[in-house]
SERO-239310 format. One record per residue (C-alpha): z, y, x; residue number from 0; residue in one letter. Coordinates in steps of 0.1 Angstrom, whole numbers, padded with zeros to 4 digits. Last residue first. Layout:
<pts>
PT     zz     yy     xx  seq  type
PT      Z      Y      X  NUM     A
...
</pts>
This chain:
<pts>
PT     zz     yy     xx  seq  type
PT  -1987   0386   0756  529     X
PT  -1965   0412   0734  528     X
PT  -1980   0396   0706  527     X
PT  -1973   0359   0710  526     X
PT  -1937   0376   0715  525     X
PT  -1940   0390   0679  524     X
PT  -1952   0356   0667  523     X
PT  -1921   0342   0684  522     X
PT  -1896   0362   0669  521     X
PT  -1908   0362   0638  520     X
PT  -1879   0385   0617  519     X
PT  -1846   0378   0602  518     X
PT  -1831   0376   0642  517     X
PT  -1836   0410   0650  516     X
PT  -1818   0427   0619  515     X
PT  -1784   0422   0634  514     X
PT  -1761   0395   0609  513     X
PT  -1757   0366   0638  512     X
PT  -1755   0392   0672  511     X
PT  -1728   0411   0654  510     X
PT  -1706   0384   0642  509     X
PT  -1712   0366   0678  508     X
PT  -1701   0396   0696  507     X
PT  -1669   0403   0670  506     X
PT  -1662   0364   0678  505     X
PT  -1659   0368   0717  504     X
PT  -1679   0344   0729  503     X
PT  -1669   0310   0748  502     X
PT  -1672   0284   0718  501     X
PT  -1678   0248   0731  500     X
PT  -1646   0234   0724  499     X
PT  -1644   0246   0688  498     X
PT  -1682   0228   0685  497     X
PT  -1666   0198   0699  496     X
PT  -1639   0202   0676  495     X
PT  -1655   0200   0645  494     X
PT  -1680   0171   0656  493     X
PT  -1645   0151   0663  492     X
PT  -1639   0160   0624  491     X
PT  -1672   0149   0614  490     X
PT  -1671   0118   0630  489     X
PT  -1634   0106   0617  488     X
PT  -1652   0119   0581  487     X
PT  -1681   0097   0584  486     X
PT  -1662   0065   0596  485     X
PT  -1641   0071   0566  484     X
PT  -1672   0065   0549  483     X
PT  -1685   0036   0559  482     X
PT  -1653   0020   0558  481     X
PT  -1652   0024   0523  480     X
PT  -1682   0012   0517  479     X
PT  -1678  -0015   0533  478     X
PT  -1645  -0020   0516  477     X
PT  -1666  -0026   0485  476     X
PT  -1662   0000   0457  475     X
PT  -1661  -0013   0423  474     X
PT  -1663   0013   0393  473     X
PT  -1624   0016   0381  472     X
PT  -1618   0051   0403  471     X
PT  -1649   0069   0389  470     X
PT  -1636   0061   0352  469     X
PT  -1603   0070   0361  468     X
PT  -1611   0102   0374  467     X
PT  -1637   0111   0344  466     X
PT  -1612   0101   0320  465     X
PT  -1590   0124   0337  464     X
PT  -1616   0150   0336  463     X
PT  -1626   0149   0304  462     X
PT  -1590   0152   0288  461     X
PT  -1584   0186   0310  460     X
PT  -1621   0196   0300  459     X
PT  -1606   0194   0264  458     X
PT  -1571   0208   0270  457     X
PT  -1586   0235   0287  456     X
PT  -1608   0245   0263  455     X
PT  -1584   0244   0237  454     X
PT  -1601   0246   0206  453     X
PT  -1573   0226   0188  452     X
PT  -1584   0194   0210  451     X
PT  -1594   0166   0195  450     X
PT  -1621   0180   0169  449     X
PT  -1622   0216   0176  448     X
PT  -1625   0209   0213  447     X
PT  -1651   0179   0208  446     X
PT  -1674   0204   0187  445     X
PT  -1672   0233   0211  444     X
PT  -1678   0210   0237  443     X
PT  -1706   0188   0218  442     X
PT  -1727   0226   0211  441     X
PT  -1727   0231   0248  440     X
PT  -1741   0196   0251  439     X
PT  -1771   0199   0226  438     X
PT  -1766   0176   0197  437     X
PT  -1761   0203   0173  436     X
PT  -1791   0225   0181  435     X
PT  -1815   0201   0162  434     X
PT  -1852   0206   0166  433     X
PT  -1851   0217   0203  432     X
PT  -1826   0188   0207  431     X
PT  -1849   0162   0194  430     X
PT  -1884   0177   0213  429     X
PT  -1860   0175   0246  428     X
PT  -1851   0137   0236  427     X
PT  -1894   0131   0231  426     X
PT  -1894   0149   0266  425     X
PT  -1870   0126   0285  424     X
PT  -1887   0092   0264  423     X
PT  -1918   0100   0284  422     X
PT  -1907   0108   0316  421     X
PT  -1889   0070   0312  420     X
PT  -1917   0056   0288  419     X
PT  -1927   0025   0310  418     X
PT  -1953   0017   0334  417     X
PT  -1958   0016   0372  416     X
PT  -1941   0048   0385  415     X
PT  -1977   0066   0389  414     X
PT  -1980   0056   0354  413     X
PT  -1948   0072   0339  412     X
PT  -1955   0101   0359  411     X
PT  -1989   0105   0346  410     X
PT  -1977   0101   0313  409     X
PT  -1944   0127   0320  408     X
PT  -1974   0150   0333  407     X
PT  -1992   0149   0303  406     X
PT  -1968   0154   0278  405     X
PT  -1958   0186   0299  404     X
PT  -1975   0212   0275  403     X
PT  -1958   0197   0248  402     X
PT  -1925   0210   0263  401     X
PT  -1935   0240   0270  400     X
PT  -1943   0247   0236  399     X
PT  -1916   0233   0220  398     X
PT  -1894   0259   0240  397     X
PT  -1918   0291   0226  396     X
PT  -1909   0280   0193  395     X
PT  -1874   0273   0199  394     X
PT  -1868   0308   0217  393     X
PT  -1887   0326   0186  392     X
PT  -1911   0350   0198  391     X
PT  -1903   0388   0205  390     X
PT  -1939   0406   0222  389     X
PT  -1941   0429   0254  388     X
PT  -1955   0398   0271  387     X
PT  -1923   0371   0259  386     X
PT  -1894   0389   0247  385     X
PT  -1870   0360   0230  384     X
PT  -1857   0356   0196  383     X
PT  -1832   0334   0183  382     X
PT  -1844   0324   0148  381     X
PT  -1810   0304   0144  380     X
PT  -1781   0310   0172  379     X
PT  -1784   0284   0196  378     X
PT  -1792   0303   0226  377     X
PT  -1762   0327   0221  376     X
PT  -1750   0341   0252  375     X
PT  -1765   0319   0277  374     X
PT  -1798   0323   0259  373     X
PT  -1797   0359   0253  372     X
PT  -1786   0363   0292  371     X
PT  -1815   0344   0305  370     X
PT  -1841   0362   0279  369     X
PT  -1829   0397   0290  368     X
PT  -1833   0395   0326  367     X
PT  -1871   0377   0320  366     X
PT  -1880   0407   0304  365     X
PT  -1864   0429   0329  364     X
PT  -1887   0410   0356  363     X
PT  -1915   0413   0331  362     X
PT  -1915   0449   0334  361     X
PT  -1909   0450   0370  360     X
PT  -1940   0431   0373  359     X
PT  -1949   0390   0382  358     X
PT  -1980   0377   0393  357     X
PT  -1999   0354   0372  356     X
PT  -1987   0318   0377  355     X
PT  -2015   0292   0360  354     X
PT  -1997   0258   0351  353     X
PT  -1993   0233   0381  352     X
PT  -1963   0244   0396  351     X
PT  -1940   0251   0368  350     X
PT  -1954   0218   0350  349     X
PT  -1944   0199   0377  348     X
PT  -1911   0215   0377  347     X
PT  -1905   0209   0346  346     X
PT  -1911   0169   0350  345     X
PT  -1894   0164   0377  344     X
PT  -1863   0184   0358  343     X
PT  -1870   0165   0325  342     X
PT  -1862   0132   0352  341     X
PT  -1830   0145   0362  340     X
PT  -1820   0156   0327  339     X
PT  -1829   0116   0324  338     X
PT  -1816   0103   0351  337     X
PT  -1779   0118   0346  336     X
PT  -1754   0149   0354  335     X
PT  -1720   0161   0356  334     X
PT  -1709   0132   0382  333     X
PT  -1689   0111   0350  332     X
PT  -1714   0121   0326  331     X
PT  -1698   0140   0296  330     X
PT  -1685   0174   0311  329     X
PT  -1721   0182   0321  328     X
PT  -1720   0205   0350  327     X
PT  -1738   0235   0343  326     X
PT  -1776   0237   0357  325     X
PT  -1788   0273   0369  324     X
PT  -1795   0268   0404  323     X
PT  -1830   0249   0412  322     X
PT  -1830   0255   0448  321     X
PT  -1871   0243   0462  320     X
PT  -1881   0227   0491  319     X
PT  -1900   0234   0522  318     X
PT  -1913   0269   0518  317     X
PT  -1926   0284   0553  316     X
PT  -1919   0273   0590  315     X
PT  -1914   0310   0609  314     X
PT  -1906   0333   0580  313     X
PT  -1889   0307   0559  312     X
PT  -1869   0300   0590  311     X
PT  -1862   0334   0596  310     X
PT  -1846   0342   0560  309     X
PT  -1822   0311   0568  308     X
PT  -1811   0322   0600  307     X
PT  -1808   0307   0627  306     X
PT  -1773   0290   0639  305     X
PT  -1784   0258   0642  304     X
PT  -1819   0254   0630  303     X
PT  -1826   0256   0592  302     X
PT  -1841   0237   0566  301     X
PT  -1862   0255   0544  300     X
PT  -1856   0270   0510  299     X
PT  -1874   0289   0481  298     X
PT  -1844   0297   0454  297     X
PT  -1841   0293   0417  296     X
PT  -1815   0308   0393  295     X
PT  -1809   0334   0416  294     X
PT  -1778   0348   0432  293     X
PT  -1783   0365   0466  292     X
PT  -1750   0355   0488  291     X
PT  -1770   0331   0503  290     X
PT  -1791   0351   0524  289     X
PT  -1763   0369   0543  288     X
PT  -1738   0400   0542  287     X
PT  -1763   0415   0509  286     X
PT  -1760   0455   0501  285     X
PT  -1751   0459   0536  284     X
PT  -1709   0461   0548  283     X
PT  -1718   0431   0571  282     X
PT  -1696   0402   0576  281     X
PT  -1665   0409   0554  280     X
PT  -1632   0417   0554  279     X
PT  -1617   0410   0589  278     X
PT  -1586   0411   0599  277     X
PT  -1576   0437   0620  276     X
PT  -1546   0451   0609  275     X
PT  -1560   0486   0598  274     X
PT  -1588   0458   0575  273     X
PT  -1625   0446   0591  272     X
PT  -1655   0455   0582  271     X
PT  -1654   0482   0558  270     X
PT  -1646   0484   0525  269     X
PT  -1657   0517   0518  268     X
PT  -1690   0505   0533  267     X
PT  -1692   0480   0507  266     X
PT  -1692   0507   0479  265     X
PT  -1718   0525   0500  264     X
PT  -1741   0499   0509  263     X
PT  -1761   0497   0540  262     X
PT  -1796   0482   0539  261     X
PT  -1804   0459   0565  260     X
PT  -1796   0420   0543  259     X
PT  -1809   0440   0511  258     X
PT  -1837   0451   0529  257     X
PT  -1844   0417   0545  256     X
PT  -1845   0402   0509  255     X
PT  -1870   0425   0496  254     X
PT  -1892   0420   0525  253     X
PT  -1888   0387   0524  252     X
PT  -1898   0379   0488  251     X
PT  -1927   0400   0493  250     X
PT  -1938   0383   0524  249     X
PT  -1931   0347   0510  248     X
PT  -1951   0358   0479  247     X
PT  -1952   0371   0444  246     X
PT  -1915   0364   0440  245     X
PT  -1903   0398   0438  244     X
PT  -1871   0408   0437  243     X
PT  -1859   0436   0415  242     X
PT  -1826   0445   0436  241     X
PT  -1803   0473   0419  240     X
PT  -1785   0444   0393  239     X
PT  -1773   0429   0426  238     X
PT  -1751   0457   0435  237     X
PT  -1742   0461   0397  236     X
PT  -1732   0423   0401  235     X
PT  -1733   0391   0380  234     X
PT  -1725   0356   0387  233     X
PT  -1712   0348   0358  232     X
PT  -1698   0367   0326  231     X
PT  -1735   0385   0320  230     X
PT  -1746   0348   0316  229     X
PT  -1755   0318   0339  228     X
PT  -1721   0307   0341  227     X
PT  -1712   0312   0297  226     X
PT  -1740   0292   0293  225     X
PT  -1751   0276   0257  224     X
PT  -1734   0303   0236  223     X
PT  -1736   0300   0197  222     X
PT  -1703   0309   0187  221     X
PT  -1695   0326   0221  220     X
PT  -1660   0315   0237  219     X
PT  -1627   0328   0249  218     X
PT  -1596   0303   0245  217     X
PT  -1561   0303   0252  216     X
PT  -1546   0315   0221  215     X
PT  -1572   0301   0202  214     X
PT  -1613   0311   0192  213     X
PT  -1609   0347   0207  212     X
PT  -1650   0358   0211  211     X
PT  -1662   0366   0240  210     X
PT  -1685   0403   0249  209     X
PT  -1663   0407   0281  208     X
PT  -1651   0433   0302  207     X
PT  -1621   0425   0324  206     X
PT  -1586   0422   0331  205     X
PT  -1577   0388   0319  204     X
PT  -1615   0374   0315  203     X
PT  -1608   0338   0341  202     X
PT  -1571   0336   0321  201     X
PT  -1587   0328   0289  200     X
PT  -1601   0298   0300  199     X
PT  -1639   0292   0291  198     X
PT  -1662   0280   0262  197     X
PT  -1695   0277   0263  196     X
PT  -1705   0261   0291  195     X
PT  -1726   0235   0289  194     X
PT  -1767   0247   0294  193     X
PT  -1784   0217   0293  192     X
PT  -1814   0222   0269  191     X
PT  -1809   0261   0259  190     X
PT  -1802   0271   0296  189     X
PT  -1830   0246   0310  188     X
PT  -1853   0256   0281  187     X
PT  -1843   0298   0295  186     X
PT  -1854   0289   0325  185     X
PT  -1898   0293   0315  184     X
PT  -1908   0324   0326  183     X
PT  -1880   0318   0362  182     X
PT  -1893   0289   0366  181     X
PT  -1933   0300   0362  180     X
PT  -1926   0324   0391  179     X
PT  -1905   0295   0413  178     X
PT  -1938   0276   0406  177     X
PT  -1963   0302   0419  176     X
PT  -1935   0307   0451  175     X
PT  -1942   0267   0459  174     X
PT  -1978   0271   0456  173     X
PT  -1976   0303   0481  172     X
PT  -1954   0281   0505  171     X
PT  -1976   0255   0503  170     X
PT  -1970   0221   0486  169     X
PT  -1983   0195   0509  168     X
PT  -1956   0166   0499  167     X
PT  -1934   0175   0465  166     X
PT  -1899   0195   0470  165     X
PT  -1869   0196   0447  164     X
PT  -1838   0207   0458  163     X
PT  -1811   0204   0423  162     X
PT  -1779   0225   0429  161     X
PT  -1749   0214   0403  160     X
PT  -1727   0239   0390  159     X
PT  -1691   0254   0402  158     X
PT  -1671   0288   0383  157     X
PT  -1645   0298   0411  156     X
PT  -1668   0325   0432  155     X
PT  -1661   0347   0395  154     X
PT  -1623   0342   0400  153     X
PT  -1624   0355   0433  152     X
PT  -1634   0389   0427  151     X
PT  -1671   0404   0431  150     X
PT  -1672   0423   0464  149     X
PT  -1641   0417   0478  148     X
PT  -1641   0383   0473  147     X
PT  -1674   0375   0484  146     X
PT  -1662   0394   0517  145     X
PT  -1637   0368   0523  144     X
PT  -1660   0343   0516  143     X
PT  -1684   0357   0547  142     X
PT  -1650   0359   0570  141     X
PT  -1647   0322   0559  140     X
PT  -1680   0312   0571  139     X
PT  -1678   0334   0596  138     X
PT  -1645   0314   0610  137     X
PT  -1662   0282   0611  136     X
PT  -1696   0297   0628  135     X
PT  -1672   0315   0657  134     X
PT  -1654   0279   0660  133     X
PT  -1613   0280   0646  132     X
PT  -1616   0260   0616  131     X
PT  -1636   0258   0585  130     X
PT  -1611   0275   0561  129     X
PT  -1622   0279   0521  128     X
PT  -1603   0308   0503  127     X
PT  -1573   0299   0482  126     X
PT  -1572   0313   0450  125     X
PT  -1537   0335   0447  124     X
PT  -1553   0371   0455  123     X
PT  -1568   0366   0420  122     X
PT  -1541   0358   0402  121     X
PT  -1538   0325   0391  120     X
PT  -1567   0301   0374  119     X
PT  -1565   0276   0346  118     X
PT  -1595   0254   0349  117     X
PT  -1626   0272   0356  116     X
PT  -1663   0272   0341  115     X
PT  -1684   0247   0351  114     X
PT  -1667   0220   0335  113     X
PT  -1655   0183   0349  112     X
PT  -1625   0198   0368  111     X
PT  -1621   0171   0399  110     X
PT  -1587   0155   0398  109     X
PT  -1553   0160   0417  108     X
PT  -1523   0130   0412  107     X
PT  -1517   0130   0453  106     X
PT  -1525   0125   0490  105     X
PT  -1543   0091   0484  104     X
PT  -1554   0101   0452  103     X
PT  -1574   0124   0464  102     X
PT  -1592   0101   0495  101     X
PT  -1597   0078   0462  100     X
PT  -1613   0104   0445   99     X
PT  -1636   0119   0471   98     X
PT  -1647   0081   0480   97     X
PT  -1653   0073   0443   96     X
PT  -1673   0108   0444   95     X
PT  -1694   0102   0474   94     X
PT  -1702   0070   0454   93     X
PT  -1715   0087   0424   92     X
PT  -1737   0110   0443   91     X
PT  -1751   0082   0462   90     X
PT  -1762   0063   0430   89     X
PT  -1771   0096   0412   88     X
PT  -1796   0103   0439   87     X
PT  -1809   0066   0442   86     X
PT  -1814   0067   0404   85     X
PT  -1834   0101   0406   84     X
PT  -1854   0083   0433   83     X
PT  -1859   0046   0421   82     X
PT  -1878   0062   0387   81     X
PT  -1901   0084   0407   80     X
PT  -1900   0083   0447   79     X
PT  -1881   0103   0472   78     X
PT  -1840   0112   0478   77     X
PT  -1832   0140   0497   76     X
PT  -1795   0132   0510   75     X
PT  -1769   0138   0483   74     X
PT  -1741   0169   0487   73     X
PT  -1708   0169   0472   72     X
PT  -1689   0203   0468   71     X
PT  -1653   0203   0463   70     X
PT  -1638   0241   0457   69     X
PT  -1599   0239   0464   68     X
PT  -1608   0258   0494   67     X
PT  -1626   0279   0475   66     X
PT  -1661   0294   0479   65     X
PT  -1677   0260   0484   64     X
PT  -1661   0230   0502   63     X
PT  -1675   0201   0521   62     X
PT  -1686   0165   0515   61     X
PT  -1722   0151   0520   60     X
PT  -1728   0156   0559   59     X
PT  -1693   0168   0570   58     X
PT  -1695   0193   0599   57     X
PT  -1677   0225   0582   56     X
PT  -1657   0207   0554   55     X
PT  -1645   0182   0585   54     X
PT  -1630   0152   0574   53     X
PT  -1624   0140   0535   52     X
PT  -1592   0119   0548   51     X
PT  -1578   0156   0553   50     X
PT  -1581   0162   0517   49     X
PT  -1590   0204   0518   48     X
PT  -1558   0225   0514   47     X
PT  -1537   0225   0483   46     X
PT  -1535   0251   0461   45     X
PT  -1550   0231   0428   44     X
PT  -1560   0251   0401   43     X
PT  -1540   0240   0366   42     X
PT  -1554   0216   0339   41     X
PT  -1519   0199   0337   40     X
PT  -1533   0169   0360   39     X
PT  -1536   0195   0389   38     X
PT  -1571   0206   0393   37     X
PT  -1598   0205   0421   36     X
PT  -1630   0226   0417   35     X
PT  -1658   0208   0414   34     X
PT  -1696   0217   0431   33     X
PT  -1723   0193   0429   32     X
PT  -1753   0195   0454   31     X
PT  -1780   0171   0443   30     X
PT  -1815   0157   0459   29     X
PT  -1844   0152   0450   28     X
PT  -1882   0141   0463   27     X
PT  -1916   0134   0450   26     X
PT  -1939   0113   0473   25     X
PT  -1945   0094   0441   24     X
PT  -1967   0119   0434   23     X
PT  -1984   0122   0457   22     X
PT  -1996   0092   0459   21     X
PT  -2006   0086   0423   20     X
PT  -2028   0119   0425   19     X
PT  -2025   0154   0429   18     X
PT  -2061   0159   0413   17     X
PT  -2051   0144   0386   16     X
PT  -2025   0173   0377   15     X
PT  -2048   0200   0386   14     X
PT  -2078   0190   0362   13     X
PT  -2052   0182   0335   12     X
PT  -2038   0216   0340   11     X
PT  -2068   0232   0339   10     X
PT  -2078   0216   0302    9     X
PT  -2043   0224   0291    8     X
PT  -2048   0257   0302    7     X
PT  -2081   0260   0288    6     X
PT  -2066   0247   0252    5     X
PT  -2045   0272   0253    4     X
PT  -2070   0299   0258    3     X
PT  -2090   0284   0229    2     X
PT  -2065   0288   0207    1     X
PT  -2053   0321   0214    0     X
</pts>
């Protein structure tokens, strides 16, 4: 076993120089952020989309998820080592001083600072998201609409923050050799990071749960690090019938464009659109689109107007990578910072450069039960996790990893001209392996029993004032301002050109969008015909 390690480490070395100063630095991230808007009394705001926000469809950096009361702030793709992830969180912030004061403007609403959900109403009461009248607003919506009939609205509620990380000349079969490693080594990120233990009662009324009652209003697990990436999240028996496999591009797209063709029964029932003709959903398949496949990690590729996202990976390859598990902090002001930034660099390094042995069903299960021990109860003592047909201790196996990456925060930390920045990430990751108590989920449940009578919505309620007022103190020049109302007046006239444009029918443009044609190559298969 030793001397196996000690190979890695040796071809790991080998790999990692071989990359180069260059290259590294050629790193780049950038940040999706999802909030739900709350009233001050920790209840879900009803109210439409911030008009001073602009266009949710068109909109660069500011747009809505599921919900319309669903904020999600997007960064551009931000490159270099320590400038980068400070350039990120820089932008991020100051999308969110303009969010706020565009809130404010219209009211006394603030961004929930938890993944989990403030106090929710019935189901049928959450607002879904509206992008206008164009054929690819109103899909958007029709494709939420299915969502909702296929897993409930509440579950669409719970928000996280999206990392895309990409590095230059990675190939699309290097890129699918890290997302394997990922998904071995996620349950550090859970354990690490993972902040959301704790949740409303009102998001379980009505359904199964393994929580605990810790108050009146509060379900939680004792030792929980991730109630969102659990079997409480985004969870389906649809899903639960699709073993993906991230062996390659072709085998990841093969499974996907079955799910995207294959009809579904349960879904069928639904149908497509209601006796009154609304519609329901997009596609009564197993999967409506892409995106509606929940992973903690996704290969990505910018896409064309209107293509589809499955295609593009087909035609162009891997271009970035979705990391998708992390919680929102509650105790940084944009729910994340440079240094869980910087361990994610670092991680993913090691994800890519570390051998990646193809997965198998029986690791896929493997891997299955490791995510939901670790949200469930990560930080329960001796925590055991299934590792090759074997159980090993999740801390052990944790400290591992993390001295396997000393190397790579070093060369980070010298590609970036000095200092301990990679390296002081992993000596604070060593910390928390060591002592459970400073993790954050183990601060919530600490700060709700302390201040807050185990309310967890009084806590994140208290967060995420401070959090508003915080956001709203930080200086913000008038340039800056101006910048970005410019931003929103352009998104809203790019709204309504695209309305203007629209001529088809939108039951002929549903069709021809979510018909088995477009996932494939077309122009290979034309180079064929030839």
């Amino acid at each position: 076993m030793t001397s196996l390690l000690a190979r890695s480490a040796a071809l790991l070395g080998d790999r990692l120089q071989a990359l180069g100063p260059a290259r590294l630095k050629g790193m780049r991230r950038g940040i999706e952020k999802e909030s739900l808007r709350a009233q001050p009394g920790g209840a879900l705001a009803l109210t439409p989309h911030p008009a001073a926000l602009g266009s949710a469809l068109t909109h660069p950096c500011i747009t809505t998820d599921f919900s319309e009361s669903q904020v999600e702030l997007v960064t551009a793709a931000h490159k270099g080592l320590g400038d980068g992830a400070d350039a990120a969180l820089r932008e991020l912030t100051q999308i969110h001083q303009f969010t706020y004061r565009a809130m404010q403007a219209v009211g006394d609403e603030m961004l929930w600072v938890s993944s989990m959900p403030c106090g929710l109403p019935t189901d049928e009461t959450i607002p879904i998201a509206r992008f206008g009248s164009s054929n690819v607003g109103r899909a958007k919506s029709v494709y939420r609409m299915g969502l909702s009939h296929r897993y409930g609205r509440r579950m669409q509620t719970i928000s996280g923050i999206h990392y895309n990380w990409s590095l230059p000349d990675v190939t699309s079969e290097q890129y699918f050799a890290l997302i394997r490693n990922f998904r071995r080594h996620a349950f550090l990120l859970l354990y690490l990071f993972g902040a959301s233990p704790a949740v409303c009662s009102t998001f379980v009324a009505g359904r199964q749960h393994e929580l605990q009652q810790l108050s009146s209003s509060t379900m939680y697990m004792p030792h929980g690090t991730s109630l969102r990436m659990g079997r409480l999240g985004y969870q389906s028996d649809a899903q639960a019938s699709l073993a993906v496999s991230y062996n390659s591009l072709e085998g990841y797209g093969a499974s996907l464009q079955d799910a995207l063709t294959r009809p579904y029964p349960a879904y069928e029932a639904v149908g497509i659109q209601n006796p009154g003709g609304d519609y329901n959903q997009l596609a009564t398949t197993l999967l409506q689109i892409e995106n509606e496949f929940y992973g903690t990690i996704r290969p990505k590729r910018v896409i064309f107007p209107g293509e589809r996202p499955l295609h593009a990976l087909r035609e162009r390859g891997v271009e970035y990578i979705e990391v998708r598990l992390m919680d929102l902090d509650p105790f940084e002001p944009v729910g994340i910072n440079a240094q869980t930034m910087r361990f994610l660099d670092v991680f993913l390094l090691h994800c890519l450069l570390s051998d990646s042995p193809p997965d198998t069903p029986q690791e896929i299960a493997e891997l299955k039960h490791n995510q939901h021990h670790t949200a469930a109860r990560g930080r329960q003592s001796g925590l055991l996790l299934k590792r090759g047909g074997r159980e090993v201790p999740l801390t052990g196996w944790g400290a591992e990893v993390v001295a396997q990456c000393a190397p790579i925060a070093a060369a980070l930390d010298a590609a970036n001209g000095g200092g301990t920045q990679y390296r002081d990430t992993l000596l604070a990751a060593e910390a928390a392996l060591l002592d459970p108590a400073t993790l954050p989920s183990a601060r919530v449940l600490a700060a709700m029993a302390r201040d807050h009578e185990n309310s967890f919505v009084a806590f994140a309620r208290e967060r995420s004032a401070r959090t508003k007022e915080a956001l709203l103190g930080l200086p913000f020049s008038a340039e800056q301002q101006a910048a970005f109302e410019a931003l929103s007046r352009q998104s809203i006239a790019e709204q309504k050109k695209i309305e203007a444009a629209d001529t088809m029918p939108f039951e002929i443009y549903r069709q021809q969008y979510v018909s088995a044609d477009r996932l494939g190559l077309p122009s290979r298969e034309a180079a064929v015909a030839l």
